[in-house]
N, CA, C and O atoms as a CHARMM CRD file, in Angstrom:
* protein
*
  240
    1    1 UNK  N     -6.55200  10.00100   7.04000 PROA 1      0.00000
    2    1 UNK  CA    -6.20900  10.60600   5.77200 PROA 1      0.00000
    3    1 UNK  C     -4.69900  10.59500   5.60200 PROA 1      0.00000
    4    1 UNK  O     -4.03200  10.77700   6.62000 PROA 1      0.00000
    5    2 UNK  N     -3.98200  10.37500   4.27300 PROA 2      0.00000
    6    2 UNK  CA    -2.85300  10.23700   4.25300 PROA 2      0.00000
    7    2 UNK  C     -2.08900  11.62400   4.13700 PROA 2      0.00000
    8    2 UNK  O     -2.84500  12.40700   3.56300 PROA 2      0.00000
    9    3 UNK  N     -1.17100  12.08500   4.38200 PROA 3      0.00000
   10    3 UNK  CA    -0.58600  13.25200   4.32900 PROA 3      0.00000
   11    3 UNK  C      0.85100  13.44700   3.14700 PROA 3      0.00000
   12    3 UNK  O      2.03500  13.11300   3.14200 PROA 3      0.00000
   13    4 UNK  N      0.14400  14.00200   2.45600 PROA 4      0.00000
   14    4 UNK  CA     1.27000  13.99700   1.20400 PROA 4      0.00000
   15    4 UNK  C      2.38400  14.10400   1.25600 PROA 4      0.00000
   16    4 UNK  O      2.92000  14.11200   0.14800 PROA 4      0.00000
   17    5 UNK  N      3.04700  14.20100   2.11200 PROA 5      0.00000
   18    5 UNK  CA     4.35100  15.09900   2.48800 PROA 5      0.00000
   19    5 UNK  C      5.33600  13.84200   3.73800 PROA 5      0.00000
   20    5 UNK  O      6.50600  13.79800   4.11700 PROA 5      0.00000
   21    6 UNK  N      4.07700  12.97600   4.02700 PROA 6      0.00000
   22    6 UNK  CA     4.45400  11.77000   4.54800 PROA 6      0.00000
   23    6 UNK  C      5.91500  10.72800   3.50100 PROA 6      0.00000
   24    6 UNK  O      6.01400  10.65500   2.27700 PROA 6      0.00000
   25    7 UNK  N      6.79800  10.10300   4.53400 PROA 7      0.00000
   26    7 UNK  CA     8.05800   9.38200   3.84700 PROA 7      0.00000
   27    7 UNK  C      7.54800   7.96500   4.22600 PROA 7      0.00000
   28    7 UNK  O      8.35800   7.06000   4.42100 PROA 7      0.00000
   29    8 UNK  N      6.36900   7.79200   4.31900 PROA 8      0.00000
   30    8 UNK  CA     5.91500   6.48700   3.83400 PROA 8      0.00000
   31    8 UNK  C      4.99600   5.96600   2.18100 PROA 8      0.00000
   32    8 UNK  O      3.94100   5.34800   2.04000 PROA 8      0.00000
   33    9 UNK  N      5.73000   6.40500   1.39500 PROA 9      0.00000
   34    9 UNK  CA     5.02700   6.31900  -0.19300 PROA 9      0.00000
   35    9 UNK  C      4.25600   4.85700  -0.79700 PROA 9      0.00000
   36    9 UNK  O      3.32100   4.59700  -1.55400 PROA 9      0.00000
   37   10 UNK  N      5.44800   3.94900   0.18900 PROA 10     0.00000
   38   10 UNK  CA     4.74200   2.39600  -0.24900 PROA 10     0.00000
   39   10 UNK  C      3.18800   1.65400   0.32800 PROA 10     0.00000
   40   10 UNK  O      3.43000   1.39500   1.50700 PROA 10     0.00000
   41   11 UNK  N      2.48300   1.43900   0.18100 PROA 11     0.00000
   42   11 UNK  CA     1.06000   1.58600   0.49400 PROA 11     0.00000
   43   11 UNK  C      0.42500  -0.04500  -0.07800 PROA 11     0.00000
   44   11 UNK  O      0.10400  -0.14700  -1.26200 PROA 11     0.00000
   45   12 UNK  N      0.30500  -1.13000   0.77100 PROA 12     0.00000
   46   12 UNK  CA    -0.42400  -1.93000   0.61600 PROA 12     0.00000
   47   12 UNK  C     -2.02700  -2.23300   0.45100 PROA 12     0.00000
   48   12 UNK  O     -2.48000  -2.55300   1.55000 PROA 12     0.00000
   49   13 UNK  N     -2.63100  -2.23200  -0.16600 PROA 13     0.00000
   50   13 UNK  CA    -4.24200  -1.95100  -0.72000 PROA 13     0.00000
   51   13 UNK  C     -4.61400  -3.07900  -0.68600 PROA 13     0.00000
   52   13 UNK  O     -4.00100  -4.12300  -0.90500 PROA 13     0.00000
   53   14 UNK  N     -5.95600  -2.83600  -0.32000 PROA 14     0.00000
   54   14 UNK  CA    -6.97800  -4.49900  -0.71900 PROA 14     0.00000
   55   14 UNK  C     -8.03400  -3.97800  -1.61800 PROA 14     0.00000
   56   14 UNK  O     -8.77500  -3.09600  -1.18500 PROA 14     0.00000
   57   15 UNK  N     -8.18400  -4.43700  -2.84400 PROA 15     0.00000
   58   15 UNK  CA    -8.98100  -4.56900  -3.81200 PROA 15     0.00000
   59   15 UNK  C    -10.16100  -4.69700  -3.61100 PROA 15     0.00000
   60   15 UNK  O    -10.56600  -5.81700  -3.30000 PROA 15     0.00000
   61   16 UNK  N    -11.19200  -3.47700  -3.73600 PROA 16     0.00000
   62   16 UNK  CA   -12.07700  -4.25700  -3.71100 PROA 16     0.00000
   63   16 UNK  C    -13.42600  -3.92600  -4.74000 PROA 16     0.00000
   64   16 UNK  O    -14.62800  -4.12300  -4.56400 PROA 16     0.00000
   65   17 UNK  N    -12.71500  -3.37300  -5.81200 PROA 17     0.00000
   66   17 UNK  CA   -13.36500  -3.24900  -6.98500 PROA 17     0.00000
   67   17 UNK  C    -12.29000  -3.16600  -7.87900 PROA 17     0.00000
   68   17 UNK  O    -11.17800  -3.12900  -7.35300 PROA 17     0.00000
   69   18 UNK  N    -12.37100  -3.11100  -9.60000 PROA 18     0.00000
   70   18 UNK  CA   -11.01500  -2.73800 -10.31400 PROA 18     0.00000
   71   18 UNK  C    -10.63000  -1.25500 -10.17300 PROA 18     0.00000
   72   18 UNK  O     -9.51500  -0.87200 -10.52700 PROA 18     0.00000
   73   19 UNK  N    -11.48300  -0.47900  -9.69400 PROA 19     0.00000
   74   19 UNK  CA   -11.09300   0.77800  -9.69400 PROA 19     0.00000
   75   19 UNK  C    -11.10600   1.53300  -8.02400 PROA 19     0.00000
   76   19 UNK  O    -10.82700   2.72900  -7.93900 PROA 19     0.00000
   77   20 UNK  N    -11.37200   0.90500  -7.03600 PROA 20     0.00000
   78   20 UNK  CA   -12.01300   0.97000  -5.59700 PROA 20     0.00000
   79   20 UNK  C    -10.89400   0.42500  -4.83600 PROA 20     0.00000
   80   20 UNK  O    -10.44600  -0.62400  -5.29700 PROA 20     0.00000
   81   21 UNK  N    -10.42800   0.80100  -3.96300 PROA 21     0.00000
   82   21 UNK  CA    -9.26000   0.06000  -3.24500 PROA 21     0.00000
   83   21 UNK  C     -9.04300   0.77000  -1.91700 PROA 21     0.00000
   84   21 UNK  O     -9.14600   1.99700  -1.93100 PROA 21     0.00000
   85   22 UNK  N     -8.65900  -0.04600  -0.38500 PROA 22     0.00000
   86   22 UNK  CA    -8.30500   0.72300   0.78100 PROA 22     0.00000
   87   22 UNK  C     -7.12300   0.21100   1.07300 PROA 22     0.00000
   88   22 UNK  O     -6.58200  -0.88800   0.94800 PROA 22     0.00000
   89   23 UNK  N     -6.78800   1.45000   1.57000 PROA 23     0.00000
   90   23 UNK  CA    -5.15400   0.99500   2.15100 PROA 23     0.00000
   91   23 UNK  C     -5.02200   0.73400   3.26800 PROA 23     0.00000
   92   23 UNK  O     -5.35200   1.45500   4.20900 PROA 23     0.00000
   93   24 UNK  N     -4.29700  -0.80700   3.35500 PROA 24     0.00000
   94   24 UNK  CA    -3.99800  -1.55000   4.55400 PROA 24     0.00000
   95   24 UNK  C     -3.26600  -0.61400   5.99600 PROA 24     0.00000
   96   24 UNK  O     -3.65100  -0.23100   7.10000 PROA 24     0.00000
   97   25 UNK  N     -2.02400  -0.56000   5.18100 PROA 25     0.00000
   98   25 UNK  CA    -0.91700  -0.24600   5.60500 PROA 25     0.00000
   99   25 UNK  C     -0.19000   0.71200   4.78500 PROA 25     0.00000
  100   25 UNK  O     -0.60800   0.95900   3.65300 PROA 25     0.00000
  101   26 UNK  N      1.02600   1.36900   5.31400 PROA 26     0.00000
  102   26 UNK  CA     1.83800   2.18800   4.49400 PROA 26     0.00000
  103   26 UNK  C      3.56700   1.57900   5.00900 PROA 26     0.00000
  104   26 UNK  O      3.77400   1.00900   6.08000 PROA 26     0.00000
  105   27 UNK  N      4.44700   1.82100   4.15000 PROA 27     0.00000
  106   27 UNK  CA     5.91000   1.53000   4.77300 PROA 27     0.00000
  107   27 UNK  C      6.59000   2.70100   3.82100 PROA 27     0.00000
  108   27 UNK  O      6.16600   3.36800   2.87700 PROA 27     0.00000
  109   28 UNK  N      7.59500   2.64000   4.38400 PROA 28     0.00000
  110   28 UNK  CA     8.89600   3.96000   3.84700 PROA 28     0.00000
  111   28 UNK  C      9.83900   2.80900   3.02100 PROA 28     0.00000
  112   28 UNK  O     10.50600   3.33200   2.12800 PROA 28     0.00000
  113   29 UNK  N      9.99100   1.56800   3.13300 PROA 29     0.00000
  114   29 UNK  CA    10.96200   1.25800   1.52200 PROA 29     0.00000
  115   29 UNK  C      9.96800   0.09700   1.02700 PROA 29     0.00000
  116   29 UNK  O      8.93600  -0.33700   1.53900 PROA 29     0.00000
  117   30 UNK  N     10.36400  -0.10400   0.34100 PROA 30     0.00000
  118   30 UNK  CA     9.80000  -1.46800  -0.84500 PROA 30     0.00000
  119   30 UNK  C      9.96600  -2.52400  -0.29300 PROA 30     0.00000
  120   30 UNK  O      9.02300  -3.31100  -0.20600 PROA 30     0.00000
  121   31 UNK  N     11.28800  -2.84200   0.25800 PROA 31     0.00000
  122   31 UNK  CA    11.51100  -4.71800   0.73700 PROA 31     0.00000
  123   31 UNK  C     10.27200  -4.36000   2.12500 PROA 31     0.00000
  124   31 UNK  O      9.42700  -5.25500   2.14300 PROA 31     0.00000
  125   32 UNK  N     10.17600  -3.94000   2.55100 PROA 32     0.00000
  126   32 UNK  CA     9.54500  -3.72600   3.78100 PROA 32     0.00000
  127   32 UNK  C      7.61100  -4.01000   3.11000 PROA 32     0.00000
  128   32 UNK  O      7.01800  -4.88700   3.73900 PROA 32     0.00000
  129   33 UNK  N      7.10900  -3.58800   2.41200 PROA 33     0.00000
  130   33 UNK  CA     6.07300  -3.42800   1.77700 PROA 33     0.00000
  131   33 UNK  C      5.78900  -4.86600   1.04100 PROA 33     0.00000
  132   33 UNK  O      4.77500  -5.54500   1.20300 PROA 33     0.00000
  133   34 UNK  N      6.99700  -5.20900   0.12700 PROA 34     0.00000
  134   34 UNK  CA     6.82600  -6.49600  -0.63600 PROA 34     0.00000
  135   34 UNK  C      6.44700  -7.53700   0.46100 PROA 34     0.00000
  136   34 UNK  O      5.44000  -8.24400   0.45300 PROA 34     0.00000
  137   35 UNK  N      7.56500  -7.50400   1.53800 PROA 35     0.00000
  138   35 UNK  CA     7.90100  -8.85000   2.57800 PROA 35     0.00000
  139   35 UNK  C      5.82600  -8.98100   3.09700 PROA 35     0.00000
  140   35 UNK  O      5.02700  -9.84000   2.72500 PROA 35     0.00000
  141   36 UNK  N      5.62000  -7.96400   3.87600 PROA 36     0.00000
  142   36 UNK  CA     4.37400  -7.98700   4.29900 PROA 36     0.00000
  143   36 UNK  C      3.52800  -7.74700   3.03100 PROA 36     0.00000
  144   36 UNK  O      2.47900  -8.36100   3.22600 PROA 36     0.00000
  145   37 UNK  N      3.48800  -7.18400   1.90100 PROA 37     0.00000
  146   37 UNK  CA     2.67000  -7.81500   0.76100 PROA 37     0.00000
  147   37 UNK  C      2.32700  -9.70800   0.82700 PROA 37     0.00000
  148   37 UNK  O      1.24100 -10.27300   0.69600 PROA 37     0.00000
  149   38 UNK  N      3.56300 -10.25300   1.05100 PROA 38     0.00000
  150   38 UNK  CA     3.72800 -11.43200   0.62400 PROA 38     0.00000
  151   38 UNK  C      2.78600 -11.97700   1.99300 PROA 38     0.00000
  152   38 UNK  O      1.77800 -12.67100   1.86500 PROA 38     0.00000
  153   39 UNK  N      3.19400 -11.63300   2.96500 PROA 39     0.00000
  154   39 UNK  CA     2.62500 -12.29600   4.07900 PROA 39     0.00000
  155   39 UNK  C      0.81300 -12.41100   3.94600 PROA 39     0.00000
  156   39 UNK  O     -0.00800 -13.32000   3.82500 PROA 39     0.00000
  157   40 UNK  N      0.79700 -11.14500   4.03600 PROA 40     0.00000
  158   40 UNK  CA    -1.10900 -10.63500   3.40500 PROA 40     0.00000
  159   40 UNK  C     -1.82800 -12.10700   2.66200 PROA 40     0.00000
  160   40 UNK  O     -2.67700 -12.85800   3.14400 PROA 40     0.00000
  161   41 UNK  N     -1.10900 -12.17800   1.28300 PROA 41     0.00000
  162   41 UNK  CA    -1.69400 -12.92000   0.22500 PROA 41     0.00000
  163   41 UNK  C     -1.51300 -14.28800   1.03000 PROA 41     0.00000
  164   41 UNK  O     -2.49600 -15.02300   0.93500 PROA 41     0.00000
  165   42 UNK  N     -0.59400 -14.71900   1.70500 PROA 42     0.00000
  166   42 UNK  CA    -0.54500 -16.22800   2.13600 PROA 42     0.00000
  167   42 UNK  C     -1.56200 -16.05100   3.02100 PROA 42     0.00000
  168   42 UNK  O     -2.11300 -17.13500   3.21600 PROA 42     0.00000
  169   43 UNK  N     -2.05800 -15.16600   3.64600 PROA 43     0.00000
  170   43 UNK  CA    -3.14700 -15.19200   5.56100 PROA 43     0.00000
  171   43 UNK  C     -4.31700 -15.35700   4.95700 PROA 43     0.00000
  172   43 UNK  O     -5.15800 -16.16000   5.36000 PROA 43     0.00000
  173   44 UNK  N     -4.54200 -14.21900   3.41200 PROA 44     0.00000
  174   44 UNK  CA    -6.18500 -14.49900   3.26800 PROA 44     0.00000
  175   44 UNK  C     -5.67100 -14.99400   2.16600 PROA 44     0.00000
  176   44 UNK  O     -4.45900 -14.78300   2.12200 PROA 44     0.00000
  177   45 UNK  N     -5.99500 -15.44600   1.44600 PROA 45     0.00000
  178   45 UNK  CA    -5.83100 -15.95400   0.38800 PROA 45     0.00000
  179   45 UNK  C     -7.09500 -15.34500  -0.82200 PROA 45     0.00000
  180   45 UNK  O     -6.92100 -14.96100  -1.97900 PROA 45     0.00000
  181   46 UNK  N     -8.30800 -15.44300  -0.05000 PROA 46     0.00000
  182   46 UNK  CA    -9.34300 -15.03000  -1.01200 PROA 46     0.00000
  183   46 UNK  C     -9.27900 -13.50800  -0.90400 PROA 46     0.00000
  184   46 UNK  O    -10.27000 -13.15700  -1.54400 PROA 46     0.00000
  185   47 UNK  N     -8.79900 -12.63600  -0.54900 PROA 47     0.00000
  186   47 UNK  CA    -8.22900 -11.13600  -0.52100 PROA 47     0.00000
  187   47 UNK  C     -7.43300 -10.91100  -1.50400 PROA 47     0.00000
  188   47 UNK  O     -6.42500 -11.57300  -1.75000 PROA 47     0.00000
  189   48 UNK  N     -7.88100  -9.86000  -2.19600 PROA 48     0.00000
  190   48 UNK  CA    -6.80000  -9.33400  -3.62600 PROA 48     0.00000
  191   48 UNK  C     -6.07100  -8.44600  -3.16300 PROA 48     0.00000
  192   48 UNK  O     -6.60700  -7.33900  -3.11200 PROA 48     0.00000
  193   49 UNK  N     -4.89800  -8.52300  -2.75400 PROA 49     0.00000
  194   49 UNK  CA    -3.81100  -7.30000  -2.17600 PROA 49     0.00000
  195   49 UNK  C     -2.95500  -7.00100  -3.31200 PROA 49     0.00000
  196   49 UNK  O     -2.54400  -7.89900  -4.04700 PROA 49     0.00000
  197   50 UNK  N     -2.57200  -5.34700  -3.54600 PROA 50     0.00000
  198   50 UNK  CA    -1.60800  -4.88100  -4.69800 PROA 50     0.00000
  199   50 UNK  C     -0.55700  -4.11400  -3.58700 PROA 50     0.00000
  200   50 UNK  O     -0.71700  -3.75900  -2.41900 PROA 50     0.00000
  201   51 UNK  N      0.60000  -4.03600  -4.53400 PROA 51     0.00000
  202   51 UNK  CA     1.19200  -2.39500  -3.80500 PROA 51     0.00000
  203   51 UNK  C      1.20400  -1.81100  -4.34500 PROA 51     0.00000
  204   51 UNK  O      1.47300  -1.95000  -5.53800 PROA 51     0.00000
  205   52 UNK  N      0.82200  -0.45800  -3.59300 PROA 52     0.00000
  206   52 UNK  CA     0.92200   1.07900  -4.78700 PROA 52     0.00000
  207   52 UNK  C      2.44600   1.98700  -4.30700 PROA 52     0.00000
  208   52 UNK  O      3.30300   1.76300  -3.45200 PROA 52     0.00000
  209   53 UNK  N      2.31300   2.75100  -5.02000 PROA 53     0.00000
  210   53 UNK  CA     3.13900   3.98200  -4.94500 PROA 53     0.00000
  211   53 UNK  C      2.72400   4.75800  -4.95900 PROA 53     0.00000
  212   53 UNK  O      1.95800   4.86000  -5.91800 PROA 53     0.00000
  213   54 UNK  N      2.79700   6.28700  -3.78900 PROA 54     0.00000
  214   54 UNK  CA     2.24800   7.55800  -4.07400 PROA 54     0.00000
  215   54 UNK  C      3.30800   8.46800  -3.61600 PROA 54     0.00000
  216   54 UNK  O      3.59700   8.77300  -2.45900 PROA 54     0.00000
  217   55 UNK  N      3.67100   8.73100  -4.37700 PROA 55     0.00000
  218   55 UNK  CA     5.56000   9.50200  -4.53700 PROA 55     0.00000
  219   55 UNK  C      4.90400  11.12500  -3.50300 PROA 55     0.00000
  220   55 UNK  O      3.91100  11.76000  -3.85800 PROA 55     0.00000
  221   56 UNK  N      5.66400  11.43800  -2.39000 PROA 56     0.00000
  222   56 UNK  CA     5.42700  12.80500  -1.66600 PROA 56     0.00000
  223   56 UNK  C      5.04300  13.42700  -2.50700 PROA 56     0.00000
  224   56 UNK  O      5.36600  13.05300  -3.63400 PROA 56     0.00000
  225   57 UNK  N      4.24600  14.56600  -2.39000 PROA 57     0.00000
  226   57 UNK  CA     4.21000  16.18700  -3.05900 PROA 57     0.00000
  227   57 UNK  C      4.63000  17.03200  -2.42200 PROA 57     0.00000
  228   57 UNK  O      3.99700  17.63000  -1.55200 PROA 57     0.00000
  229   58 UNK  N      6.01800  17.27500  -2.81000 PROA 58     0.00000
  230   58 UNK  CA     6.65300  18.35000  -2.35900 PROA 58     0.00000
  231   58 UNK  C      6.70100  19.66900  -2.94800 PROA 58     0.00000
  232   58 UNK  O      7.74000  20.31800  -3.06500 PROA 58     0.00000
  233   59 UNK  N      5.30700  20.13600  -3.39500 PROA 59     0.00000
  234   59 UNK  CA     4.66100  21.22700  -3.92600 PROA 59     0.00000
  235   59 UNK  C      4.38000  22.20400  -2.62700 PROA 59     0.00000
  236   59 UNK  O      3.66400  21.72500  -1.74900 PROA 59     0.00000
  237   60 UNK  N      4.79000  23.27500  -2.47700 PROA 60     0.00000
  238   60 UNK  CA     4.22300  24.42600  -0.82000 PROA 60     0.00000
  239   60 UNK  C      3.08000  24.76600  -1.12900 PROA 60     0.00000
  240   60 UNK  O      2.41900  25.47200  -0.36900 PROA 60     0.00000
């Protein structure tokens, strides 16, 4: 389970409905997320990978 409060927000997903999705991986910046985004889509190719964003909740 992901922990909201976690400083990893960037979150690589595999598609697997339009509304259904699991997360691969997580990273703390963007170039880090894109680079291995990119890698993902070249390994499977028939795999639909996105990146998301899920900004902390820093709500107590």
């Amino acid at each position: 389970m992901y922990d909201q409060n976690s400083n990893e927000p960037w979150a690589i997903v595999r598609l697997i409905s339009p509304m259904q999705w699991v997360v691969v991986t997580r990273y703390r910046s963007r170039v880090d997320a894109e680079r291995n985004l990119k890698f993902c889509r070249q390994q499977i190719a028939e795999i639909k990978f996105e990146l998301v964003f899920e900004p902390p909740n820093n709500q107590s």
